[in-house]
PDB file of N, CA, C and O in Angstrom:
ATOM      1  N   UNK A   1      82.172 109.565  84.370  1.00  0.00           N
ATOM      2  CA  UNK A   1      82.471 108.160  84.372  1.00  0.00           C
ATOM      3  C   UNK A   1      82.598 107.683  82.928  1.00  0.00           C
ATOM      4  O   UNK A   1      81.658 107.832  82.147  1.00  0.00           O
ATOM      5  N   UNK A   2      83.747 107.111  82.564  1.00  0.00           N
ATOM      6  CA  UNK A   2      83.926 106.409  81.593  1.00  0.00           C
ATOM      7  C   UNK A   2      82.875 105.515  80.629  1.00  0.00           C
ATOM      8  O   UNK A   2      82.390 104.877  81.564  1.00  0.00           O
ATOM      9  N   UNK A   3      82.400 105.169  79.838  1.00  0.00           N
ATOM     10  CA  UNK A   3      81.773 104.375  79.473  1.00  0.00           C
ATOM     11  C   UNK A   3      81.529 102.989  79.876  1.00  0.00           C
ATOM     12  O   UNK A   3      80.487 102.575  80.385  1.00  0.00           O
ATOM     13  N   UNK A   4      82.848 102.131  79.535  1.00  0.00           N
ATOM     14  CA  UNK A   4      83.486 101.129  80.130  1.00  0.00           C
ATOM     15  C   UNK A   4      83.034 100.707  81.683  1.00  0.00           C
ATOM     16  O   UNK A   4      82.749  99.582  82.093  1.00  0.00           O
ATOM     17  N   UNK A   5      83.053 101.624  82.213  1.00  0.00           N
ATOM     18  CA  UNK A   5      83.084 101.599  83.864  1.00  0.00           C
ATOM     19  C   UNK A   5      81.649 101.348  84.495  1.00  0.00           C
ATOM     20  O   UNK A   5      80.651 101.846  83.972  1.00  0.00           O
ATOM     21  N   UNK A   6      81.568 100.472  85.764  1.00  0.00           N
ATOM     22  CA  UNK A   6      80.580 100.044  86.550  1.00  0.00           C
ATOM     23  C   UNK A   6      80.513 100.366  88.136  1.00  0.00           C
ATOM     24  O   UNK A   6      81.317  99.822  88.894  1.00  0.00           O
ATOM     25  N   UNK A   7      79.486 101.308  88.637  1.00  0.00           N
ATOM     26  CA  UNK A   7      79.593 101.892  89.781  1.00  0.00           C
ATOM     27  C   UNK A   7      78.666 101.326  90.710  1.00  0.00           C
ATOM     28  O   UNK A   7      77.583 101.908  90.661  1.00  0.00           O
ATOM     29  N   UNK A   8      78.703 100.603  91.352  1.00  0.00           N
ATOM     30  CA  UNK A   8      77.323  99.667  92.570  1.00  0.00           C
ATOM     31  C   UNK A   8      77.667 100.346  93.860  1.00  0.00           C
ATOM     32  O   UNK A   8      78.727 100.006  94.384  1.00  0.00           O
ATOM     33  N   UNK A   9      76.611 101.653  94.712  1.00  0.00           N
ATOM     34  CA  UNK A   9      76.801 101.376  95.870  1.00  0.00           C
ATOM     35  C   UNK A   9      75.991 101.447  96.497  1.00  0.00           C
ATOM     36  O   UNK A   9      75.170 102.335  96.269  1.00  0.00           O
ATOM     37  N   UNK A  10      75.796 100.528  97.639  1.00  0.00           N
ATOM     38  CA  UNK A  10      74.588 100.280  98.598  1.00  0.00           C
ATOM     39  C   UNK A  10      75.136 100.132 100.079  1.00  0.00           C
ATOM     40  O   UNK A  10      76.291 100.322 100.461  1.00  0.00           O
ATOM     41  N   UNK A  11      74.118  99.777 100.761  1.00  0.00           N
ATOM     42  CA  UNK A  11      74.135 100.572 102.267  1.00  0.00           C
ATOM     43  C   UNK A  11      75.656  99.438 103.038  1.00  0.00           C
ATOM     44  O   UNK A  11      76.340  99.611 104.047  1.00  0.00           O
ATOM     45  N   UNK A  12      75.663  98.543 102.177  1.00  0.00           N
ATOM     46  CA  UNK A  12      77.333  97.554 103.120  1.00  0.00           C
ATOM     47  C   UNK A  12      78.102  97.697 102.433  1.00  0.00           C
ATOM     48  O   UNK A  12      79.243  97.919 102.838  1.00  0.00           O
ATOM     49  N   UNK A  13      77.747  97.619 100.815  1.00  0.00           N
ATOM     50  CA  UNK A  13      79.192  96.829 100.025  1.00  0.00           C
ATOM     51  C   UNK A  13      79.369  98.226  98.421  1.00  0.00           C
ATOM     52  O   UNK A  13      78.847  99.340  98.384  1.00  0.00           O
ATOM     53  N   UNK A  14      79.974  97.783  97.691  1.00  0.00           N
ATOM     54  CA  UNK A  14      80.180  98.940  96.792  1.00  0.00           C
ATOM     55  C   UNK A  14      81.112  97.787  95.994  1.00  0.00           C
ATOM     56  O   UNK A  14      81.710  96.793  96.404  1.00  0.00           O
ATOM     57  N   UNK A  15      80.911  98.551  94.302  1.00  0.00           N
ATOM     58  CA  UNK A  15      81.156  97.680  93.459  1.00  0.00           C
ATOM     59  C   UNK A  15      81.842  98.804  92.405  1.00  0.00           C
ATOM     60  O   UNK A  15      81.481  99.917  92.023  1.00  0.00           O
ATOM     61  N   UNK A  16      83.286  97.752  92.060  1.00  0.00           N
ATOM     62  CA  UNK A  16      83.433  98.968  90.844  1.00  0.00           C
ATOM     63  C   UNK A  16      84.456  97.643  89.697  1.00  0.00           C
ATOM     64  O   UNK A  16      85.197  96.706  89.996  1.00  0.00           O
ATOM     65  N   UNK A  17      84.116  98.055  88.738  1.00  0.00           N
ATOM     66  CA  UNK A  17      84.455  97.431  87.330  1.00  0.00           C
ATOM     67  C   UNK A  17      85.011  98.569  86.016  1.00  0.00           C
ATOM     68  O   UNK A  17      84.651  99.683  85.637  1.00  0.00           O
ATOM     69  N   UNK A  18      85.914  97.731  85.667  1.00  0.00           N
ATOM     70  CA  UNK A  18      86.349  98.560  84.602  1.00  0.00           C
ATOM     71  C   UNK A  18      87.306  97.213  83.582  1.00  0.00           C
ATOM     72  O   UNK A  18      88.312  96.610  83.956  1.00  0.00           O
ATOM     73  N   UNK A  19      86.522  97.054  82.173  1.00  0.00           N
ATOM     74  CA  UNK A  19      87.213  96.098  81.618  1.00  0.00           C
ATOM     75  C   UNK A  19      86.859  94.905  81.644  1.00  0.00           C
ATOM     76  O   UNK A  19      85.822  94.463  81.150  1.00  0.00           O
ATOM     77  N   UNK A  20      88.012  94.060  82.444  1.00  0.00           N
ATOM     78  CA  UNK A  20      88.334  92.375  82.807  1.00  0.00           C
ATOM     79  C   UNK A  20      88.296  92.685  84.301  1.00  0.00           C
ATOM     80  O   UNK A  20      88.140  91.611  84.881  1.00  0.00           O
ATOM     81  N   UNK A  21      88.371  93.673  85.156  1.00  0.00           N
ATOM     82  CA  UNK A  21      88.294  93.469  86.247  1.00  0.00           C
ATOM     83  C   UNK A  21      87.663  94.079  87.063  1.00  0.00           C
ATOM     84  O   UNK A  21      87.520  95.286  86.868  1.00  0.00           O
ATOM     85  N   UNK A  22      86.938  93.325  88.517  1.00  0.00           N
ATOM     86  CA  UNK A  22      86.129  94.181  89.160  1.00  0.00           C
ATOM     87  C   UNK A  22      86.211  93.987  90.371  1.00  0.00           C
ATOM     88  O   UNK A  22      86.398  92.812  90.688  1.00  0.00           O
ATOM     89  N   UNK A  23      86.113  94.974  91.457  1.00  0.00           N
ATOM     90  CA  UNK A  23      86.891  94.774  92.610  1.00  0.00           C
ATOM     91  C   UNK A  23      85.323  95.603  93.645  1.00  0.00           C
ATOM     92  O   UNK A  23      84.609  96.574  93.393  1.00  0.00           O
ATOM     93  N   UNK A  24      85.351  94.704  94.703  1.00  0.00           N
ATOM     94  CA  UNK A  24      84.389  94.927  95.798  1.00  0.00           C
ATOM     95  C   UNK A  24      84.588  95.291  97.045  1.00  0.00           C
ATOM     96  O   UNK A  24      85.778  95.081  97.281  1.00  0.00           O
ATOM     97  N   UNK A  25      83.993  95.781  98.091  1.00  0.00           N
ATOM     98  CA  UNK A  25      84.652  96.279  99.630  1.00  0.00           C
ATOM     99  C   UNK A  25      83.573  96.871 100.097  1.00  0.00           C
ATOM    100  O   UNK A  25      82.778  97.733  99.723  1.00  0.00           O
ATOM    101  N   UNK A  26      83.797  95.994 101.276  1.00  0.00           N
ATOM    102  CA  UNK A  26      82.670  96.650 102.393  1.00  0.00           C
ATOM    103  C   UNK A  26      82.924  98.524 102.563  1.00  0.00           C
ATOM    104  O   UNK A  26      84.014  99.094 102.622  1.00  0.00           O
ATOM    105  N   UNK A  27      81.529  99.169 102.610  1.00  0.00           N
ATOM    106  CA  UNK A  27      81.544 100.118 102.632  1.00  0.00           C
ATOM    107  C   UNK A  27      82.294 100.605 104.472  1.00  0.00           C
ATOM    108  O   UNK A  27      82.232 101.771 104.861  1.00  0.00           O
ATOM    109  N   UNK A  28      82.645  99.985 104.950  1.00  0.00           N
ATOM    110  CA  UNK A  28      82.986 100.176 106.430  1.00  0.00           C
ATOM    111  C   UNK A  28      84.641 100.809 106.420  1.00  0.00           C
ATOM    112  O   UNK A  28      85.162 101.459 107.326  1.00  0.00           O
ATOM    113  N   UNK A  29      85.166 100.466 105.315  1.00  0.00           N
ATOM    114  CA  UNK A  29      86.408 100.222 104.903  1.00  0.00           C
ATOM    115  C   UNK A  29      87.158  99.101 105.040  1.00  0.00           C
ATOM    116  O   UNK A  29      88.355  99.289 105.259  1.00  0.00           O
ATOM    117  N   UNK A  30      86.639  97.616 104.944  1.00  0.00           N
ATOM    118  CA  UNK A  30      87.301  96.956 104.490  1.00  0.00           C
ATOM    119  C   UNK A  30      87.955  96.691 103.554  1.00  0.00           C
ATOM    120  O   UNK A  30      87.917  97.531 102.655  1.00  0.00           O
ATOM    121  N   UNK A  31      88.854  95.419 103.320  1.00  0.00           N
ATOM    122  CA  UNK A  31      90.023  95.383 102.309  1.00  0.00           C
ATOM    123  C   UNK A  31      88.833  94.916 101.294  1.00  0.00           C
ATOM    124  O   UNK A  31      87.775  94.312 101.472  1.00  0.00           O
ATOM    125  N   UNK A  32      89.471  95.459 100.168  1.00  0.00           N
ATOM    126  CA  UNK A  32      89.266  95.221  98.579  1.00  0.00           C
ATOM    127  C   UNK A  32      89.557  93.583  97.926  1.00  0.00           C
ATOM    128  O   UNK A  32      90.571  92.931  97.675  1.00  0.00           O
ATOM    129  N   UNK A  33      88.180  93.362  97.822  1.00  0.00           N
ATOM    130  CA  UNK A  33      88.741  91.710  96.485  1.00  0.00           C
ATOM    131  C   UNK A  33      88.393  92.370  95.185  1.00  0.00           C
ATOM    132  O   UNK A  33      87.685  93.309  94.822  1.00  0.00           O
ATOM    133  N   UNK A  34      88.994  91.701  94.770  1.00  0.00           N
ATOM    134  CA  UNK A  34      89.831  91.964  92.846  1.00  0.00           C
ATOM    135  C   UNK A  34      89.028  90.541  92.050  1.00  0.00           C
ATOM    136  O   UNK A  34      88.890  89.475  92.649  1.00  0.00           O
ATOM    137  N   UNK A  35      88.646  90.722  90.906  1.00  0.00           N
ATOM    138  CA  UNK A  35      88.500  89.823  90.221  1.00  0.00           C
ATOM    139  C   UNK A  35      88.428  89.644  88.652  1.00  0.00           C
ATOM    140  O   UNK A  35      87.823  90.331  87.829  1.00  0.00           O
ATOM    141  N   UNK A  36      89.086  88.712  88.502  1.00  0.00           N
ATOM    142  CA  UNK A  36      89.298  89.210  86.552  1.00  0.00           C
ATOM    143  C   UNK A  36      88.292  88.059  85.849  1.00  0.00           C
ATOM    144  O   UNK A  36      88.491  86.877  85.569  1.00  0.00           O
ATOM    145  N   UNK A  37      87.524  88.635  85.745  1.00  0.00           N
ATOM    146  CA  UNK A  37      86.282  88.397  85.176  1.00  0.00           C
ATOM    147  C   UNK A  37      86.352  87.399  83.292  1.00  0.00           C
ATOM    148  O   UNK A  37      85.535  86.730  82.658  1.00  0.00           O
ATOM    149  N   UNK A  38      87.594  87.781  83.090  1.00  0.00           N
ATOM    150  CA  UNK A  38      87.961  86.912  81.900  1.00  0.00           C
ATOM    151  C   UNK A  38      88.590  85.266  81.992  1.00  0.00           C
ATOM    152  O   UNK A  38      88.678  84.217  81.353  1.00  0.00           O
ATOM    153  N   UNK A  39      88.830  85.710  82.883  1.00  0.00           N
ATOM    154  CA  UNK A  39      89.404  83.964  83.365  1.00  0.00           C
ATOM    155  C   UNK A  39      88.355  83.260  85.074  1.00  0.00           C
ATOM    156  O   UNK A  39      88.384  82.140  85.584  1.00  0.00           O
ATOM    157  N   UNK A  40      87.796  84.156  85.362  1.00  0.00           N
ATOM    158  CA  UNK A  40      86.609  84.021  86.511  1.00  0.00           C
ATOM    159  C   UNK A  40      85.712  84.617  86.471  1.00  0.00           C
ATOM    160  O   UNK A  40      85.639  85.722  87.010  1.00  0.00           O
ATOM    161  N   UNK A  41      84.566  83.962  85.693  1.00  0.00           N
ATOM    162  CA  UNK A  41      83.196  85.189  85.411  1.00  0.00           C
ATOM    163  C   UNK A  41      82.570  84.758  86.954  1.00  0.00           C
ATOM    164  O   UNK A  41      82.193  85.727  87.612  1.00  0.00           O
ATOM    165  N   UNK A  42      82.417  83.406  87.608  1.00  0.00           N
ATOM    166  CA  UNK A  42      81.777  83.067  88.670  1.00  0.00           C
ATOM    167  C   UNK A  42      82.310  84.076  89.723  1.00  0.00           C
ATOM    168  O   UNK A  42      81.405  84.288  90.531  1.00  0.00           O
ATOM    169  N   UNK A  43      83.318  84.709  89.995  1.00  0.00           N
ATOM    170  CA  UNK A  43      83.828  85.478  90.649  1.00  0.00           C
ATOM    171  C   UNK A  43      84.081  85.040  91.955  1.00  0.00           C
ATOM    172  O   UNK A  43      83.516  85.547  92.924  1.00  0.00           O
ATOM    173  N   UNK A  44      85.229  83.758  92.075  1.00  0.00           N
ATOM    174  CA  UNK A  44      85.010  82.879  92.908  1.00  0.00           C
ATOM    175  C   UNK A  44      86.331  82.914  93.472  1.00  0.00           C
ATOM    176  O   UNK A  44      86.650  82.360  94.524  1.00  0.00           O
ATOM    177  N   UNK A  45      87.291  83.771  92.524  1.00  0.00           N
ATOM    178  CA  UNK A  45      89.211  83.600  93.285  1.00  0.00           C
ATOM    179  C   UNK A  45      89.514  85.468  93.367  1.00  0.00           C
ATOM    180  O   UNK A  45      89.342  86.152  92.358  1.00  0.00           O
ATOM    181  N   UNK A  46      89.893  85.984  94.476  1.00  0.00           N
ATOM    182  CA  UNK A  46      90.446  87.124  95.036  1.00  0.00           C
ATOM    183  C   UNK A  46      91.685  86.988  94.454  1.00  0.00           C
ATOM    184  O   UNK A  46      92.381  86.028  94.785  1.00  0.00           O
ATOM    185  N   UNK A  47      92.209  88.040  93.380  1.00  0.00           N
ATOM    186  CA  UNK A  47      93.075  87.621  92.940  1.00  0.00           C
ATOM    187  C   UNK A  47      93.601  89.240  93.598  1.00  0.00           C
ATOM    188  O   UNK A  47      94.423  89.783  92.860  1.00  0.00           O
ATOM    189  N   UNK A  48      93.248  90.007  94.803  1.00  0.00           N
ATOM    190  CA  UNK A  48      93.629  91.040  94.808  1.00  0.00           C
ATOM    191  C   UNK A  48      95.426  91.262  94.995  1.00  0.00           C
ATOM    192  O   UNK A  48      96.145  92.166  94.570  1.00  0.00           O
ATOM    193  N   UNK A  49      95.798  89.894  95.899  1.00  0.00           N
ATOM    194  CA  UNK A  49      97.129  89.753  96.559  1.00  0.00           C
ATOM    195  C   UNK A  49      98.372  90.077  95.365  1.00  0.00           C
ATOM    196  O   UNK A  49      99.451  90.660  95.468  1.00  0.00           O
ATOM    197  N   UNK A  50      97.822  89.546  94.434  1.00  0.00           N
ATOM    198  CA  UNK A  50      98.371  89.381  93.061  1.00  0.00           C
ATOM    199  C   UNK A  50      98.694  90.315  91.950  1.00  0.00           C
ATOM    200  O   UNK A  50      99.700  90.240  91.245  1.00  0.00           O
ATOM    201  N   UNK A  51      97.478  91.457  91.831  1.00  0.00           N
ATOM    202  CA  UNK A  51      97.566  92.624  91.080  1.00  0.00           C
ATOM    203  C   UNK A  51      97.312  93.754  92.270  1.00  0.00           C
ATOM    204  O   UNK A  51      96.158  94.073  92.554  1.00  0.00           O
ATOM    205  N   UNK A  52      98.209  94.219  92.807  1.00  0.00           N
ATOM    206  CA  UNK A  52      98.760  95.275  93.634  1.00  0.00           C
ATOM    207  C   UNK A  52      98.097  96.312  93.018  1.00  0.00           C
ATOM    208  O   UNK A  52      96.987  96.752  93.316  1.00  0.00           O
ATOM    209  N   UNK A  53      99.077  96.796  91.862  1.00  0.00           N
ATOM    210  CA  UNK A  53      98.414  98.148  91.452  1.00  0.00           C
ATOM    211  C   UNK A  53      96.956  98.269  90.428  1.00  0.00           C
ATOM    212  O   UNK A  53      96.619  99.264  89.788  1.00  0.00           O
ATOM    213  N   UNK A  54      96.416  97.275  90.483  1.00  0.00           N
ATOM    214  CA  UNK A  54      94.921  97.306  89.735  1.00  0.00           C
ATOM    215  C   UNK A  54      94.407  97.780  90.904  1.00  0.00           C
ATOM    216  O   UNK A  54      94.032  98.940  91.075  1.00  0.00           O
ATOM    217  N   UNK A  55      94.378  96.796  91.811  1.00  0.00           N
ATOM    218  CA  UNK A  55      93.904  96.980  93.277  1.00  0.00           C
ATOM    219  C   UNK A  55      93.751  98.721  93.881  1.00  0.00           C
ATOM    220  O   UNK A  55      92.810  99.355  94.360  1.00  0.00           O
ATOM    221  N   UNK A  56      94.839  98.973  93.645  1.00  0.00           N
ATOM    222  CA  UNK A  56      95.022 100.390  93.866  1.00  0.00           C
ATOM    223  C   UNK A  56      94.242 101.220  93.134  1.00  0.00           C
ATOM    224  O   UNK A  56      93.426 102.068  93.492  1.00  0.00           O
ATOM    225  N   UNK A  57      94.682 100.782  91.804  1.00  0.00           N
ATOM    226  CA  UNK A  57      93.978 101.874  91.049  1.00  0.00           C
ATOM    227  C   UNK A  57      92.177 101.668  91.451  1.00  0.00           C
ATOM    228  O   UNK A  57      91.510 102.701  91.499  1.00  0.00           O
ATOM    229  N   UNK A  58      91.544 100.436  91.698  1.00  0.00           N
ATOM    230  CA  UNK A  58      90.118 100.464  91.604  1.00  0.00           C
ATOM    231  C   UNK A  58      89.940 101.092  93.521  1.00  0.00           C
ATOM    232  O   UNK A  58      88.830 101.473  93.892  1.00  0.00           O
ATOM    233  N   UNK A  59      90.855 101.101  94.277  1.00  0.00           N
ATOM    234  CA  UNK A  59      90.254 101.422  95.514  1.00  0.00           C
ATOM    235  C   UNK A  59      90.739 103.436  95.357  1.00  0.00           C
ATOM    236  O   UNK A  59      90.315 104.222  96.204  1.00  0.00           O
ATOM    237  N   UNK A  60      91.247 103.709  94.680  1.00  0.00           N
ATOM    238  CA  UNK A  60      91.472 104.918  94.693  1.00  0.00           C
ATOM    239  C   UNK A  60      90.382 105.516  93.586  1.00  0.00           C
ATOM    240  O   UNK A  60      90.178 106.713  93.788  1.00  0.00           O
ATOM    241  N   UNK A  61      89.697 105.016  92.562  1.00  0.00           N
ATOM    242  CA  UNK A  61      88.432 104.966  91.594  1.00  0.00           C
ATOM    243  C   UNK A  61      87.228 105.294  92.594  1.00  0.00           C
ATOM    244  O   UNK A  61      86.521 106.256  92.894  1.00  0.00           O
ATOM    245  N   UNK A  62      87.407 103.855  92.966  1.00  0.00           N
ATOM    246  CA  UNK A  62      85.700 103.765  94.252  1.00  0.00           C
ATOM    247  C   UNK A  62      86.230 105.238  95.513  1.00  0.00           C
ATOM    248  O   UNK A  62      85.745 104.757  96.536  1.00  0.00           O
ATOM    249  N   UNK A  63      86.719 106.272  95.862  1.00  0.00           N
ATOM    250  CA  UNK A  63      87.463 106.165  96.666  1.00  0.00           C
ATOM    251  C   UNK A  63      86.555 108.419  96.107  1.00  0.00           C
ATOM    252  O   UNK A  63      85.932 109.314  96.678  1.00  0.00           O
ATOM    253  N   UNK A  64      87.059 108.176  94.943  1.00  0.00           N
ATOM    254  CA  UNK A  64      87.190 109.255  93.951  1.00  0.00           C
ATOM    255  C   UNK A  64      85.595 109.322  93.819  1.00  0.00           C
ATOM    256  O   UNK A  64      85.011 110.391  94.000  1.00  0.00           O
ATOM    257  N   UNK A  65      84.792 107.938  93.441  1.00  0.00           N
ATOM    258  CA  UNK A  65      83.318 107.836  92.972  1.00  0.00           C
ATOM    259  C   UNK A  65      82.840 108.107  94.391  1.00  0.00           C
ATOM    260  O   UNK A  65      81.922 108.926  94.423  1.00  0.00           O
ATOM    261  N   UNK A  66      83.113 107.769  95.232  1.00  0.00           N
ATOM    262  CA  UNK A  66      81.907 108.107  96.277  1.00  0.00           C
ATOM    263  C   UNK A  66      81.705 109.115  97.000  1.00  0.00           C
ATOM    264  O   UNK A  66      80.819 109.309  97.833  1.00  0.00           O
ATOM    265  N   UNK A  67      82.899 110.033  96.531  1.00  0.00           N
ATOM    266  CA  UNK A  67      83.266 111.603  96.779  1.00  0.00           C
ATOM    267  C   UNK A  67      82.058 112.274  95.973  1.00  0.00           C
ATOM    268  O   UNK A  67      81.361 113.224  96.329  1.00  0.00           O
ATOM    269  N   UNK A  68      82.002 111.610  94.922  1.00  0.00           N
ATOM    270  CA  UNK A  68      81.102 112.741  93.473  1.00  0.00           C
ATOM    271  C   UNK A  68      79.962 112.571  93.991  1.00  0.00           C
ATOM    272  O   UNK A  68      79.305 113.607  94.102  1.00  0.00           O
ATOM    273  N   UNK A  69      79.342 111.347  94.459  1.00  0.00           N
ATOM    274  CA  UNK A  69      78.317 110.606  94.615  1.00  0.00           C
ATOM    275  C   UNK A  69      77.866 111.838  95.858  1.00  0.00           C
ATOM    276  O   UNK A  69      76.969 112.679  95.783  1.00  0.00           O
ATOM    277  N   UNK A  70      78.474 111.679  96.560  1.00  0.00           N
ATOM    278  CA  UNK A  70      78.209 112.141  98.382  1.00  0.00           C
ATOM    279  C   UNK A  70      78.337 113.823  98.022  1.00  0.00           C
ATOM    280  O   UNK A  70      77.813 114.493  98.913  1.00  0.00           O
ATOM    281  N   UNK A  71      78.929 114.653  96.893  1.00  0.00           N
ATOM    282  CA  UNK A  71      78.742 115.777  96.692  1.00  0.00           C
ATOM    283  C   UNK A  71      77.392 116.245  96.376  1.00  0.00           C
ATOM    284  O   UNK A  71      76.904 117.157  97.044  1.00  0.00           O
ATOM    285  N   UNK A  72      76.961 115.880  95.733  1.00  0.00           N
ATOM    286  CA  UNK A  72      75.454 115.861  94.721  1.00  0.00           C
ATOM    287  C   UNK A  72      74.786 115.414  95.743  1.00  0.00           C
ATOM    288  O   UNK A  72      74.023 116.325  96.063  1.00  0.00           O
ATOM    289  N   UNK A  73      74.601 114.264  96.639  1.00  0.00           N
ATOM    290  CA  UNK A  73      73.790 114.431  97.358  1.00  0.00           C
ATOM    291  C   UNK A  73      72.724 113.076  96.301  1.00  0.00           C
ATOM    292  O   UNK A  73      72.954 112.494  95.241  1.00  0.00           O
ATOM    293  N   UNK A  74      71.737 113.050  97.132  1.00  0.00           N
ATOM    294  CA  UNK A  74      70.948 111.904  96.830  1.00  0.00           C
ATOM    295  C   UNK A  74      69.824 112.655  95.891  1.00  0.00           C
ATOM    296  O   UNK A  74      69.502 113.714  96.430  1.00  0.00           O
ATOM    297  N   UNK A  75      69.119 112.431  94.635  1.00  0.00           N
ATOM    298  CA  UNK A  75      68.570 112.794  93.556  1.00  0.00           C
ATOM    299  C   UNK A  75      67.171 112.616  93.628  1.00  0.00           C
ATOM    300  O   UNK A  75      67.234 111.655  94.394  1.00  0.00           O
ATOM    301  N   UNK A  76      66.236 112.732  93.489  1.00  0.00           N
ATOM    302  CA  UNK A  76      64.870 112.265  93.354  1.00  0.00           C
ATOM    303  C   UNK A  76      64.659 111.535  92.007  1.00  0.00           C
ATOM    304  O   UNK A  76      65.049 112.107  90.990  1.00  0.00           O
ATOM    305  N   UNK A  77      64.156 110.489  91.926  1.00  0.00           N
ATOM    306  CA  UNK A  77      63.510 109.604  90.915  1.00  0.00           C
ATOM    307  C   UNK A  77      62.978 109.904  90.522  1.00  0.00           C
ATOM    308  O   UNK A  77      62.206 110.172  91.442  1.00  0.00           O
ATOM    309  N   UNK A  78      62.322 110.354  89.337  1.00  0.00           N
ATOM    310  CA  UNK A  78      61.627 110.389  88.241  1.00  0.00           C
ATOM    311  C   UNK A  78      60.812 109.242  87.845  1.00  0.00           C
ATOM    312  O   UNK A  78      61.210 108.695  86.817  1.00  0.00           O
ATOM    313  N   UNK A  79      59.850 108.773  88.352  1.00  0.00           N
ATOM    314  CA  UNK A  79      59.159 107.484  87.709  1.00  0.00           C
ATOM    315  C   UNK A  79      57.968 107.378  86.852  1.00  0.00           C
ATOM    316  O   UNK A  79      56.948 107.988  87.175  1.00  0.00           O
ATOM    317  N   UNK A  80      58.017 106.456  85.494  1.00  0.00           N
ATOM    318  CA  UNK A  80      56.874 106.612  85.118  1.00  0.00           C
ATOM    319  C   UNK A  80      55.720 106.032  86.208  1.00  0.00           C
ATOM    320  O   UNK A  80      55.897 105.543  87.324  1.00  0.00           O
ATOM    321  N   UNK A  81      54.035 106.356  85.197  1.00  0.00           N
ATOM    322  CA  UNK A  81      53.054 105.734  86.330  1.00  0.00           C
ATOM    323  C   UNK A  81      53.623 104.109  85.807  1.00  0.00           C
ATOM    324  O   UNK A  81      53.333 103.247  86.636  1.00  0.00           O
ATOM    325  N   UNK A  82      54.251 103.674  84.779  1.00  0.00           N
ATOM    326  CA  UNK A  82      54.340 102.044  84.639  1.00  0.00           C
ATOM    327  C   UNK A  82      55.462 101.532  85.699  1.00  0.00           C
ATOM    328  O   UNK A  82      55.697 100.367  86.023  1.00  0.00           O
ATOM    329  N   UNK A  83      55.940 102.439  86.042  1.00  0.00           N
ATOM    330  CA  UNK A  83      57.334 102.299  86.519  1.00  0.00           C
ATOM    331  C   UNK A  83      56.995 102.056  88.611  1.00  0.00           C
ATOM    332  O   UNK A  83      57.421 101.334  89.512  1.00  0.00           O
ATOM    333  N   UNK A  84      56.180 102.973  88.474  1.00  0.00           N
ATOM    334  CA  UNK A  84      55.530 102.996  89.672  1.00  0.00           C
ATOM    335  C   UNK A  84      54.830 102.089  89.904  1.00  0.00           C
ATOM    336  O   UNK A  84      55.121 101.660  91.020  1.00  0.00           O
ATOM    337  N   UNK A  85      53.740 101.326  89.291  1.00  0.00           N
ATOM    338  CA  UNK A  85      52.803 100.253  89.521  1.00  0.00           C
ATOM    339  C   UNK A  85      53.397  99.095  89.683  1.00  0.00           C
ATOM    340  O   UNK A  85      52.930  98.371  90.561  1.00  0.00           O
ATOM    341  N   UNK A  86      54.936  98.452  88.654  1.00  0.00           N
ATOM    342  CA  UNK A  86      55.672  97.927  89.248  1.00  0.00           C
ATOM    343  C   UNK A  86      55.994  97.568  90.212  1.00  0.00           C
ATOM    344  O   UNK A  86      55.613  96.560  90.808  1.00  0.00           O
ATOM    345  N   UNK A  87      57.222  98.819  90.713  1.00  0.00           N
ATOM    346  CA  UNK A  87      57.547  98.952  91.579  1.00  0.00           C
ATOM    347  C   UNK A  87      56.591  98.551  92.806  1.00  0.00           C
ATOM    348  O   UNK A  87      57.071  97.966  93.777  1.00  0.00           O
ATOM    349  N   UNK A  88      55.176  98.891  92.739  1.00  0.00           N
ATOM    350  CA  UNK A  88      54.123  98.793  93.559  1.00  0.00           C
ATOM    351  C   UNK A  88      53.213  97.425  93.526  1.00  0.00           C
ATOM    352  O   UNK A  88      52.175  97.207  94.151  1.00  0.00           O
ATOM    353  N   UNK A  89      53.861  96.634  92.679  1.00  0.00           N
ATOM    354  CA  UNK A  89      53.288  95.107  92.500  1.00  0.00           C
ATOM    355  C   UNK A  89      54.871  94.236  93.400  1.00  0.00           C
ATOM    356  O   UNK A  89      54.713  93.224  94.082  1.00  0.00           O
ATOM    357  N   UNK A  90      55.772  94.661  93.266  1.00  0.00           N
ATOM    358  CA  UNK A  90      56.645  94.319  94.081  1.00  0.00           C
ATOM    359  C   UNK A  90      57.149  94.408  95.622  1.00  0.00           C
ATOM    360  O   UNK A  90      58.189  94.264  96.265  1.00  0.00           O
ATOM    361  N   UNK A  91      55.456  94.808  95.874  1.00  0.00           N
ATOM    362  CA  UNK A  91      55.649  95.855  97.173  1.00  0.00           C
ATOM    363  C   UNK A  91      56.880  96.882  97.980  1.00  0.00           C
ATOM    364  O   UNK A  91      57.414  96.864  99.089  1.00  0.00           O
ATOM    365  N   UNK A  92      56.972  97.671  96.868  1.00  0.00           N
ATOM    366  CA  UNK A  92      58.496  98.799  97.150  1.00  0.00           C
ATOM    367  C   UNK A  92      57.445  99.825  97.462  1.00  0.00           C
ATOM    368  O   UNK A  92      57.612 100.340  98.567  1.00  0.00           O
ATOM    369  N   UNK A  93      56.290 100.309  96.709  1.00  0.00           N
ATOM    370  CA  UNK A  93      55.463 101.278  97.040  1.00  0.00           C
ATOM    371  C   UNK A  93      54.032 100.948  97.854  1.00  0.00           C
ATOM    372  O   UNK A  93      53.397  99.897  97.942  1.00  0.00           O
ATOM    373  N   UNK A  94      53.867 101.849  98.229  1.00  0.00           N
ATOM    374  CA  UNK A  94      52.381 101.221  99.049  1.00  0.00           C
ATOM    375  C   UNK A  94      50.932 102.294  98.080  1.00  0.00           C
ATOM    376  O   UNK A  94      49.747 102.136  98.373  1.00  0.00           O
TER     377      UNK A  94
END
């Protein structure tokens, strides 16, 4: 992964950024919203209708990332004990 680049995925939705723009989609396979983050940081206008091939390029990205992701397989955490007590004041651990 690029430097530049931003990878979010969780159990509905999935997130990917690169640049000025960042584009979201239900993990079910719904359609893709687009958003250019330089003229909409609130991320409030789908400008997907509009940039066709960004669109493309970020659903064929997320598309590519969750291939790598789902190869490897899910990782074990490494936590410090500070990291853990945290986590365990937030009730994530018991």
């Amino acid at each position: 992964m690029a430097r530049d680049e931003l990878f979010l995925s969780e159990h509905h939705y999935q997130a990917y950024g690169r640049g000025r723009w960042k584009s979201t989609q239900r993990r079910d396979g719904g359609s893709i919203a687009l958003f250019d983050l330089d003229t909409d940081p609130g991320e409030a206008r789908n400008v997907a209708a509009e940039h066709l091939e960004i669109r493309a390029e970020h659903r064929a990205r997320l598309d590519e990332l969750t291939g790598e992701l789902s190869a490897h397989g899910a990782q074990p955490a490494t936590l410090s004990s500070s990291e853990e007590e945290r986590l365990r004041l937030l009730g994530y651990l018991e």
